[in-house]
N, C-alpha and C positions, 0 to 999 in steps of 0.2 A: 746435437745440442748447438744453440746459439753460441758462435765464438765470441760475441762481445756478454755477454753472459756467462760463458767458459770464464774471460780475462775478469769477468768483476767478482767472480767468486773465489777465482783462484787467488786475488789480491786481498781479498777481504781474510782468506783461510791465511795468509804469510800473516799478513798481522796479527791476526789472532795466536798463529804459534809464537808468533814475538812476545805477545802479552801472557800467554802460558810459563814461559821461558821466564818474565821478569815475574812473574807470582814463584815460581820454584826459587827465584832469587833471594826474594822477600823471605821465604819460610826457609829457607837456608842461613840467610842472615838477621832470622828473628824477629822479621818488621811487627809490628803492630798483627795483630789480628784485624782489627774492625779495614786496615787498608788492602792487609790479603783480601779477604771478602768483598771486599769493594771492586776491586782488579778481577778478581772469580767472577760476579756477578755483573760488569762490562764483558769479557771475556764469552759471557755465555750469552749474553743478550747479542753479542758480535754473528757469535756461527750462529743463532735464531735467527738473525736477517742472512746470514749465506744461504742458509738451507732456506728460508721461502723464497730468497733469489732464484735459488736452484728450482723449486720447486715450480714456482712460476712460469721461468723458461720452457719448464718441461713440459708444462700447462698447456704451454701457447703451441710449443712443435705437435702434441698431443692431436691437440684440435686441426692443426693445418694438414695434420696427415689423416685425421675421421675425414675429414672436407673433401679432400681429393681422392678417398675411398683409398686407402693405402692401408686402416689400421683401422680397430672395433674400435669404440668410444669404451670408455670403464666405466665398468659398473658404479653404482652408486655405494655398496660395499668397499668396492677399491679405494675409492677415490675417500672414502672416511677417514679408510685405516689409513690412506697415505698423508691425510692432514694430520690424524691424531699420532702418527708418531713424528710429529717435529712438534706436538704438547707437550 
């Protein structure tokens, strides 16, 4: 994997457990609902963009190694399921 791709997802993942952390805050000390949900729903739209960061990366090493014949290209099955689970 790309180590500057490694470093942006693994800082993107620390904020995100930060904002997990301050929503368990919020429902321990009875905030509002409508601002838990709020923080939940940033929170999850956060690791949405980690995971096609990740995804991405893994896109691009994917192809550089079909290119230099190192690795089969994926199928077009694969490559669905592997979009449709970060749906």
């Amino acid at each position: 994997m790309d180590p500057e791709a490694t470093r942006d997802v693994t800082k993107r993942l620390r904020r995100i457990e930060g904002q997990i952390g301050g929503v368990i805050r919020m429902l321990e000390d009875g905030r509002d609902c409508s601002d838990i949900v709020t923080q939940l729903a940033a929170a999850s739209r956060a690791l949405d963009r980690a995971g096609f960061t990740l995804m991405s990366a893994g896109m691009r090493q994917c192809m550089a190694a079909v290119a230099r014949g190192e690795a089969e290209p994926m199928s077009p099955e694969q490559m669905q399921k592997l979009f449709l689970s970060l749906a």
